[in-house]
C-alpha positions, 0 to 999 in steps of 0.5 A: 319657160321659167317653168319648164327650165325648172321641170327640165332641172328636176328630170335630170336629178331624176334620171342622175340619181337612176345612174343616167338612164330613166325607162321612157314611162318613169320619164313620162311620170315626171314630166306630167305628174311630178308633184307641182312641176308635171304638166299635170299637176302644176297650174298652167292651162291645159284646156279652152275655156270657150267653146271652139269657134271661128273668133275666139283664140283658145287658152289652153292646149287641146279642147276635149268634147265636153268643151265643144258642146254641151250636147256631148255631155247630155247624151253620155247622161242618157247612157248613165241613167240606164246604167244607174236605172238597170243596176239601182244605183245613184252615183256616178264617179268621174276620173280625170274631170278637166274644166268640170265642163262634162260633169256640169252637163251631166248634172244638169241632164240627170236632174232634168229626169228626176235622177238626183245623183251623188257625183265623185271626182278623182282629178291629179290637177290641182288647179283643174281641181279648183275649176271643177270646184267653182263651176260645180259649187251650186251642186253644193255636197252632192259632188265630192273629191276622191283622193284615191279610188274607193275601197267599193262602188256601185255606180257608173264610172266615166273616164273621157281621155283618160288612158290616153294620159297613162304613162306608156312603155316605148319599145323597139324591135332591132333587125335581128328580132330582139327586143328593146325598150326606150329609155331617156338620158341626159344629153347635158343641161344645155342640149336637154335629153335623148333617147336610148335603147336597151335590152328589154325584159323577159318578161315585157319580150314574152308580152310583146311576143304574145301579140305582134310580130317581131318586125324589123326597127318597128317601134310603138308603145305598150300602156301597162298601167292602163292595164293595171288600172282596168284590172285594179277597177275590177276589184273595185267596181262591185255593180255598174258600168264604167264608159272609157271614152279615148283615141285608139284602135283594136290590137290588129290596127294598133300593131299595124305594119305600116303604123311603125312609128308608134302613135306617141303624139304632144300638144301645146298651144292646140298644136300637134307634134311627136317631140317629147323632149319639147318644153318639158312640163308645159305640153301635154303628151299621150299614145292611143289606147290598144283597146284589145289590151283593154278588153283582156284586162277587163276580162281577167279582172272578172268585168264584162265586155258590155260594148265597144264602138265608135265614138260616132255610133255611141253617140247616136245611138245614144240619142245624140239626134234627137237632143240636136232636134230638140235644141233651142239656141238663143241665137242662129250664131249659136245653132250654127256653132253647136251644129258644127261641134257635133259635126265634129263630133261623130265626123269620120274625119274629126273625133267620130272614128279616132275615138272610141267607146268601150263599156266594161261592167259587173251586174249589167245584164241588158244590152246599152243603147249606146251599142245597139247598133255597130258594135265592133266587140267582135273586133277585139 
């Protein structure tokens, strides 16, 4: 709490020196990013470093599939072997890297086909850097550290939970149709901060404009730099395949009338709530992707749409089955505990639907496994 005292103290210096009022995605920066304060860039501990099961209290606030089971992992580098093999490229770049646990999967799953790959990491944690660094180091310099993205690359690109982590613009329709967009103030140092709307731009109400309704006190989000950040990968992705694995929904269902409440959702302590202004620094905070949004940037940055399903579907269709079948676990405990990990995995009423998978890529021209069947393309 001592922390979070000190992330609270600099937000309210920030949003001083802007006159008051800070847009809720330059509040977001701060409170995930800030340089050793954000919540990704200081050094508590944001994901479980066990395997989830009945006996163990996770660390952390939230487990990510890589941390569920290694069989997340080595199906996703069944899908990186076709892209490497289809575009004769042999480096993989993974944004956002978390306990390392993915890439050391994917590792071990490529060395295991004869595929000896060069693997780059961009990670903004420091101390999620330092883990990935113990747990990779027998990679020796066949893994390396990115501090910006490059210039060029030829490869296949994974980001799993990434986008959903982009700082989002919140936004408002009033009753009379106009447009608003979130802000935070100051309450005072006591009471913390509070929400407040103004007049959004011209610019943001042509956006909104061109893809809802305006209907009346409907509120929700708009991932902007997320959108950047799919235009800047076509600049530098020259042959390959990026997989963007995250929570979301096709515009249709994202702007749904009865989702009026936006899909901005905390975790701390591997609990869920919608109270941004909670512990400011010490829980994490995402919307959901709008992976229509997506797609039309992908587009325009001259990159193919080469798939979009569930992440369910992608998962068996990329061999997810058969690893399973082939699984020999040490212990009927253990066989028991990654069953029930993949069951999470592709439920429809865990990870299996929530999630999707969306490929964008230049140079790949045969279809990927992981969309032979139920791609939802046509959706978006």
């Amino acid at each position: 709490m001592a922390h979070s005292q000190s992330v609270s103290a600099f937000l309210h210096q920030q949003i001083a020196k802007a006159g008051g009022w800070l847009p809720f995605s330059e509040w977001m920066h701060h409170v995930l990013y800030a340089p050793g304060l954000g919540y990704y860039a200081a050094g508590n501990a944001k994901l479980a470093d066990t395997q989830a099961n009945a006996t163990t209290q996770l660390s952390g606030d939230f487990v990510t599939a890589p941390q569920l089971t290694p069989l997340f992992g080595q199906t996703i580098a069944r899908q990186i072997a076709e892209v490497l093999k289809q575009t004769n490229t042999a480096c993989v770049l993974e944004f956002g890297a978390g306990s390392g646990a993915l890439a050391q999967d994917i590792l071990e799953a490529l060395d295991t086909q004869g595929l000896s790959v060069d693997y780059f990491i961009l990670e903004v944690s420091a101390d999620l850097k330092h883990r990935q660094q113990e747990r990779l180091a027998r990679w020796g310099n066949r893994v390396q550290w990115l501090e910006r993205t490059p210039g060029q690359f030829a490869g296949c690109v994974i980001a799993n939970e990434v986008l959903d982590a982009m700082p989002i613009e919140m936004f408002r329709w009033t009753e009379e149709g106009a447009l608003q967009i979130r802000g935070v103030k100051s309450e005072n140092l006591a009471q913390g901060f509070v929400f407040e709307d103004r007049p959004a731009s011209d610019a943001l109400t042509r956006v909104m404009q061109s893809r809802m309704p305006a209907l009346p006190d409907y509120r929700s989000e708009i991932n902007l730099q997320a959108e950047a950040w799919i235009s800047n990968l076509g600049a530098w992705l020259t042959r390959g395949a990026a997989l963007l694995i995250d929570y979301g929904f096709p515009r249709h269902e994202y702007y749904h009338p009865q989702r009026h409440r936006g899909t901005l959702m905390c975790h701390i302590q591997h609990r869920a709530h919608d109270n941004v202004f909670l512990a400011p620094g010490l829980q994490d905070i995402t919307a959901h992707v709008d992976f229509t949004a997506i797609a039309h940037a992908a587009q325009a940055a001259g990159l193919d749409l080469l798939g979009y399903t569930s992440q369910a579907r992608f998962l068996l269709n990329a061999g997810l089955a058969d690893i399973l079948a082939a699984y020999a676990p040490e212990s009927e405990q253990l066989r028991a505990q990654t069953n029930g990990a993949v069951q999470k995995l592709i439920s429809e009423a865990e990870m299996g639907e929530i999630f999707k998978v969306i490929a964008l890529g230049r140079g790949v021209t045969e279809p990927l496994s992981g969309f032979a069947r139920g791609d939802r393309s046509g959706s978006l």
